[in-house]
C-alpha positions as CSV (number, residue, x, y, z in Angstrom):
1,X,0.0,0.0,0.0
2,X,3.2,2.1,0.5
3,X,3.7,4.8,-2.5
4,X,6.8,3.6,-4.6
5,X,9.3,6.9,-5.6
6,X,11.4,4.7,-8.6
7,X,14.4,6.6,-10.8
8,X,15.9,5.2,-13.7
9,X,19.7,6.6,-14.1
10,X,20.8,7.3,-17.5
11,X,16.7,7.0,-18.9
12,X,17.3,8.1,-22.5
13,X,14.1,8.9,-23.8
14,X,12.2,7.1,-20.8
15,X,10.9,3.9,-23.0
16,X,11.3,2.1,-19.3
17,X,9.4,4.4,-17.7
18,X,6.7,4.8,-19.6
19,X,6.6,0.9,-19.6
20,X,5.8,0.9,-16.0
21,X,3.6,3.5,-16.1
22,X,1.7,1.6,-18.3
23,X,2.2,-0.8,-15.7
24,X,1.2,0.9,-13.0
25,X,0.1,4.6,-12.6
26,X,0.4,4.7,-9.3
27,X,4.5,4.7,-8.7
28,X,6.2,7.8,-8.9
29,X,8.5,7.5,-11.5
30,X,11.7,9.9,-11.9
31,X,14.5,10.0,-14.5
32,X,17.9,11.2,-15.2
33,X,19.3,11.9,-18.5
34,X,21.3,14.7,-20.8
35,X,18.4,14.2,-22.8
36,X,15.5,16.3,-22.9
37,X,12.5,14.7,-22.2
38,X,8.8,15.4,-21.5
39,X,5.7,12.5,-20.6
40,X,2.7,13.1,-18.4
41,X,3.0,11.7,-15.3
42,X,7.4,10.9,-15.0
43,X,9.1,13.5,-13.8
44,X,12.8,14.3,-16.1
45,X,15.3,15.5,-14.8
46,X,17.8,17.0,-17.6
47,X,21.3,16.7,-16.6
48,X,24.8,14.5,-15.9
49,X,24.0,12.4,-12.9
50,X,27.0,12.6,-11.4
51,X,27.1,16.3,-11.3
52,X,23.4,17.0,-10.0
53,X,21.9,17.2,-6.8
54,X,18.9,15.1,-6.8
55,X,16.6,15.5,-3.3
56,X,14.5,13.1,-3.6
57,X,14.7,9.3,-1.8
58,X,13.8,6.5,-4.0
59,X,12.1,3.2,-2.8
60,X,14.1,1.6,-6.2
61,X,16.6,3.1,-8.3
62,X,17.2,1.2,-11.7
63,X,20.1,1.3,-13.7
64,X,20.1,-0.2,-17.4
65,X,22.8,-1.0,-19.3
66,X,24.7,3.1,-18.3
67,X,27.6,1.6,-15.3
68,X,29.6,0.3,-18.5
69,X,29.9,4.2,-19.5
70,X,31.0,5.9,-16.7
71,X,34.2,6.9,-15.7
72,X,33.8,6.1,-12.4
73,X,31.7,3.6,-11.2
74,X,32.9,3.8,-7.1
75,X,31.8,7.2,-7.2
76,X,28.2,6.2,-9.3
77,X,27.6,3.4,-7.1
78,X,27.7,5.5,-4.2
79,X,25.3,7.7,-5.1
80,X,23.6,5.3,-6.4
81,X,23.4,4.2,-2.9
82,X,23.0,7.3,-1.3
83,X,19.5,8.2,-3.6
84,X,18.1,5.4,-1.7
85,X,16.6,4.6,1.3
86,X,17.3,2.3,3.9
87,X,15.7,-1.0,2.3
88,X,15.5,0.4,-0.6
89,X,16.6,-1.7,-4.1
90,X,18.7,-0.9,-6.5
91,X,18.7,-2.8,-10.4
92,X,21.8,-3.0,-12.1
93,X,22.1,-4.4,-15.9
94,X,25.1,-3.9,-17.6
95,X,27.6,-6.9,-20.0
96,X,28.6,-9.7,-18.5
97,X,32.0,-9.9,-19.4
98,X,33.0,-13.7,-18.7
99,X,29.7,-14.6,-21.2
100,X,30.4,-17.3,-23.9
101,X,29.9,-14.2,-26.3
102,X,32.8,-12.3,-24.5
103,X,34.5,-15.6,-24.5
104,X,34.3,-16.1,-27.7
105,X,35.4,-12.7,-29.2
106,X,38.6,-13.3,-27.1
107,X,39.8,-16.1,-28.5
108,X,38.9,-14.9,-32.5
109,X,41.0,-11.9,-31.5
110,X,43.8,-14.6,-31.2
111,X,43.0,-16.0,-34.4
112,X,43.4,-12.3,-36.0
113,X,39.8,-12.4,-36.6
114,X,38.9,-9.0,-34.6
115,X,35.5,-7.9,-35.2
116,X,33.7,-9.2,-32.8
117,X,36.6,-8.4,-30.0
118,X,36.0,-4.7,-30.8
119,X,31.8,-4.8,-31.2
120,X,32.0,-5.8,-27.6
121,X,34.9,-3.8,-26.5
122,X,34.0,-0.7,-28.3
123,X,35.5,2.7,-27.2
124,X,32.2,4.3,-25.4
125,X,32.4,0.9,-22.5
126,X,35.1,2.2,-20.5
127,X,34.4,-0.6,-18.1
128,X,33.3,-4.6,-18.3
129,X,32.3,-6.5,-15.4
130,X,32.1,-9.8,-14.9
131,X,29.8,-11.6,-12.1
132,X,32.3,-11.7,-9.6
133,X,33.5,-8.0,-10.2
134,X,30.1,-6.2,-10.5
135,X,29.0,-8.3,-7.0
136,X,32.5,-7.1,-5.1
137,X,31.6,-3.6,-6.2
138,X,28.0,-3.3,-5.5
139,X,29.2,-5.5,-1.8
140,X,32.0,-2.9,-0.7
141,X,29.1,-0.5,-1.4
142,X,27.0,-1.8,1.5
143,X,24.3,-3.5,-1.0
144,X,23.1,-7.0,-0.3
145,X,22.6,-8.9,-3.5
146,X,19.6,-10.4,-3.4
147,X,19.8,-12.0,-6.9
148,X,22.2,-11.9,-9.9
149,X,20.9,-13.3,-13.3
150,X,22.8,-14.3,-16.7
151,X,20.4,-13.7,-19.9
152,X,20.9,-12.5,-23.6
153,X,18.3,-9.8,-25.0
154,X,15.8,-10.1,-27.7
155,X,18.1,-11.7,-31.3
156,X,16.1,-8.8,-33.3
157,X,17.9,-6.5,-31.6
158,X,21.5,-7.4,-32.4
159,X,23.2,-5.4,-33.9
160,X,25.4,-6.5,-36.6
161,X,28.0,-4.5,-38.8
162,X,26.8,-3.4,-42.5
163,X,28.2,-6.1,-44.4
164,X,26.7,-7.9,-47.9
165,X,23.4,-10.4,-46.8
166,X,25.4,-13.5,-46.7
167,X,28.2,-12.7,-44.2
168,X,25.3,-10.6,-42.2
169,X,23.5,-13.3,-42.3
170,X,25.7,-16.0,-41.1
171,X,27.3,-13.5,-38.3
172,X,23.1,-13.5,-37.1
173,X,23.1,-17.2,-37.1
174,X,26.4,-17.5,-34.7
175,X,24.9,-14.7,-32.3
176,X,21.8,-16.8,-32.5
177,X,23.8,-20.1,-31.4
178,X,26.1,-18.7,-29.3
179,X,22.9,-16.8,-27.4
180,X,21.4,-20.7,-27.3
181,X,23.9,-22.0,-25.9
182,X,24.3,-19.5,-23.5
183,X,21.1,-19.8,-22.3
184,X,21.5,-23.8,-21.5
185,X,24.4,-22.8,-19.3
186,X,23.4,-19.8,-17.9
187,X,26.2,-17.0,-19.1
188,X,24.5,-15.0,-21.0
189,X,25.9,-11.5,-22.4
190,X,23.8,-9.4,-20.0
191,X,23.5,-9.6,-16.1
192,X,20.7,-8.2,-13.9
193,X,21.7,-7.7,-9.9
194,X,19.2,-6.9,-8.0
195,X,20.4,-5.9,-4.5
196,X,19.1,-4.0,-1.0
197,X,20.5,-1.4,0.9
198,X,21.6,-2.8,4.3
């Protein structure tokens, strides 16, 4: 019955949001972005998160796929942590960084076959965590992890370099078979933690 404050760090144009809005009208739904954005009913907040002074107390914060990008992610989690409050939950998704995918890429690079090495390790993911790494960090933080989930997203949104159909289409059907497998053994590309401040 409790009124739910939730922010989403790093919101783009709020497509999560106004998911759970759909959702559910009645959670007060706040984002964060350099973006300008506008929606009836989630309240933007324009600007670097780092850098702004945010008042609010969130029963959630959520985090999707934006730790990978920033320069320094003690200093994010911590306010991270801070914006929350006590028993509140925070969602983390970034890569998971000792995925078969990952894997993979690693050991083409040895072969001198490098594309995939530097789709995943592009310029703009100044950091890549692996299970182990993103649960030490989010730990030393005071969070208790509460789960921590393996999973590949949607195959239609891959996204594949502009080559002719043929190689584009075999490249799709490898993602496709490496996600598969990856599924059977649980290492997938993405990871979801879900943890609680203490």
């Amino acid at each position: 019955n409790k009124k739910i404050k939730l922010l989403d760090v790093g919101c783009g144009k709020g497509g999560f949001l106004k998911f759970i809005k759909n959702i559910n009208s009645a959670i007060e739904l706040y984002g964060i972005d350099i973006t300008n954005n506008s929606f009836p009913g989630i309240n933007f907040i324009k600007g670097n998160f780092l850098e702004s002074d945010i008042k609010v107390k969130f029963d959630v914060v959520c985090c999707l796929a934006v730790i990978e990008h920033v320069e320094d992610p003690q200093l994010f989690t911590k306010k991270l942590y801070d914006l929350l409050i006590p028993g509140g939950i925070l969602v983390i998704m970034t890569d998971n960084a000792d995925s078969l995918i990952y894997r993979i890429s690693r050991i083409l690079k040895k072969a001198r076959i490098y594309s995939p090495y530097y789709r995943l390790y592009d310029y703009h993911h100044l950091h890549h965590f692996t299970n182990q790494s993103l649960k030490i960090l989010l730990k030393k933080r005071g969070l208790d992890i509460i789960l921590q989930k393996n999973h590949n997203f949607n195959i239609a949104a891959v996204d594949l370099p502009q080559n002719n159909f043929v190689i584009k289409k075999l490249q799709l059907l490898a993602v496709c078979i490496t996600f598969l497998v990856s599924t059977v053994f649980m290492n997938g590309m993405l990871q979801t933690v879900i943890c609680k401040k203490n």
